[in-house]
Each structure stands twice: as C-alpha cells, then as structure tokens.
C-alpha distance (Angstrom), angle and dihedral (degrees) to the residues before:
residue distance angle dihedral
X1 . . .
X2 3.65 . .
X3 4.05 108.7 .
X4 3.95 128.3 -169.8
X5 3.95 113.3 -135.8
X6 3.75 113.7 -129.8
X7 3.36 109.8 -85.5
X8 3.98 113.8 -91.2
X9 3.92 116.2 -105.8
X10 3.53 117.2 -95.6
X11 3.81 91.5 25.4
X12 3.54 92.2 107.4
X13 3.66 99.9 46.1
X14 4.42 85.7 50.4
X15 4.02 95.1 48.8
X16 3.29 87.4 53.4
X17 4.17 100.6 51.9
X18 3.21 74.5 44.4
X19 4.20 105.6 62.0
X20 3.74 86.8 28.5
X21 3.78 86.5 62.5
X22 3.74 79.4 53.4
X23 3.72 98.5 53.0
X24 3.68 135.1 123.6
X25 3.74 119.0 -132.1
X26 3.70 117.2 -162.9
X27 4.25 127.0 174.6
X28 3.15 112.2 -116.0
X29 3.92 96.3 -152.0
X30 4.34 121.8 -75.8
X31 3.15 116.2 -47.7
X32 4.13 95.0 10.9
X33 3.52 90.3 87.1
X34 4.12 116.7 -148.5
X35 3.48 139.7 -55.5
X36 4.07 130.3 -145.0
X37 3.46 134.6 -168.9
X38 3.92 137.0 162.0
X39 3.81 108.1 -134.9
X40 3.91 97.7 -146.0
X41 4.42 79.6 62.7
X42 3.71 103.9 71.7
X43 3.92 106.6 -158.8
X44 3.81 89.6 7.7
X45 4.04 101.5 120.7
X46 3.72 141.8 139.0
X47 3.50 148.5 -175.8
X48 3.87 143.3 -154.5
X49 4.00 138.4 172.1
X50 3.88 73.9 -120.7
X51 3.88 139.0 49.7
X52 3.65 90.1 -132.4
X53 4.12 92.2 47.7
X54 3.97 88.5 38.0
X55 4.73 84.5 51.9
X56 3.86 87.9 36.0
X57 4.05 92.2 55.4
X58 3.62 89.6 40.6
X59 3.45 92.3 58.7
X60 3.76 94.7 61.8
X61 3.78 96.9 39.4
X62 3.97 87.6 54.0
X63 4.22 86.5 52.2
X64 3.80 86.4 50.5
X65 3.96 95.3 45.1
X66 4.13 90.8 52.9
X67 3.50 94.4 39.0
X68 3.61 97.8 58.4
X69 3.91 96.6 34.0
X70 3.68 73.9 52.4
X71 3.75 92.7 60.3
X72 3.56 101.4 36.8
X73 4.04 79.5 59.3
X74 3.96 92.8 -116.3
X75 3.94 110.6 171.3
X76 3.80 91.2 -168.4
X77 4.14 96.9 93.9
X78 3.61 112.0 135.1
X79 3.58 115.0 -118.2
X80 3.89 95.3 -129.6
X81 3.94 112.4 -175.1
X82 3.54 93.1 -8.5
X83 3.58 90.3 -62.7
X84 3.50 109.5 138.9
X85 3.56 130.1 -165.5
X86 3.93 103.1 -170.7
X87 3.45 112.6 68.7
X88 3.84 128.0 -177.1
C-alpha cells in the first residue's frame, strides 16, 4: 500500500507564499477595498481596504484551505511553483 508521509513542517506556511505570490487582486469599487484569490484554491478568497491587506489575508486563508484539505486527506492540492503539499 502506497502511504503519504505527513506533510513536512513549514510546508504549509511556503505553498502558501507561494500561491499568494500567484494571486489576483482586483478593486472592488471606492471605498470596497480589493479582493484576491488564487484560482487553483477554490473557496480560498480574501479581501482588504488595501492590496497589501487584501494579499496579507489571503495568505492565511490559503494556510487554512491546505491545512484542512490536508486533514480531511484531500489529494487534490495544486502543486503551485513546484511546491507540493503531498509527499510520499
């Protein structure tokens, strides 16, 4: 039987500097502020009055979003920049 390895620590926190760098940021319309998302995260989105608050938020939603898919044992993380999240 083919197992995965836990993932290594700190993994988590790089794939997701990593997809943020990936993001796209988008106005929402004065004052709204701006949204970001990565498109390879379903559901994983932010939003700030600021591009950097709107990347910055991002960044922690997109370490939530693995680590529970991560948990729930999903295998369908994007490899984003050749970081990879499933190891074996």
């Amino acid at each position: 039987m083919d197992r995965e390895t836990p993932t290594p620590p700190g993994w988590i926190e790089k794939w997701a500097t990593v997809a943020a760098a990936q993001a796209v940021i988008e106005p929402m319309g004065a004052p709204d502020g701006f949204y970001a998302e990565v498109a390879e995260a379903p559901g994983a989105w932010s939003y700030g009055d600021t591009e950097v608050e709107a990347l910055s938020v991002l960044h922690s939603v997109l370490v939530g979003w693995a680590a529970l898919k991560l948990a729930d044992g999903d295998t369908d993380i994007p490899v984003i920049g050749g970081v990879s999240l499933h190891h074996r």
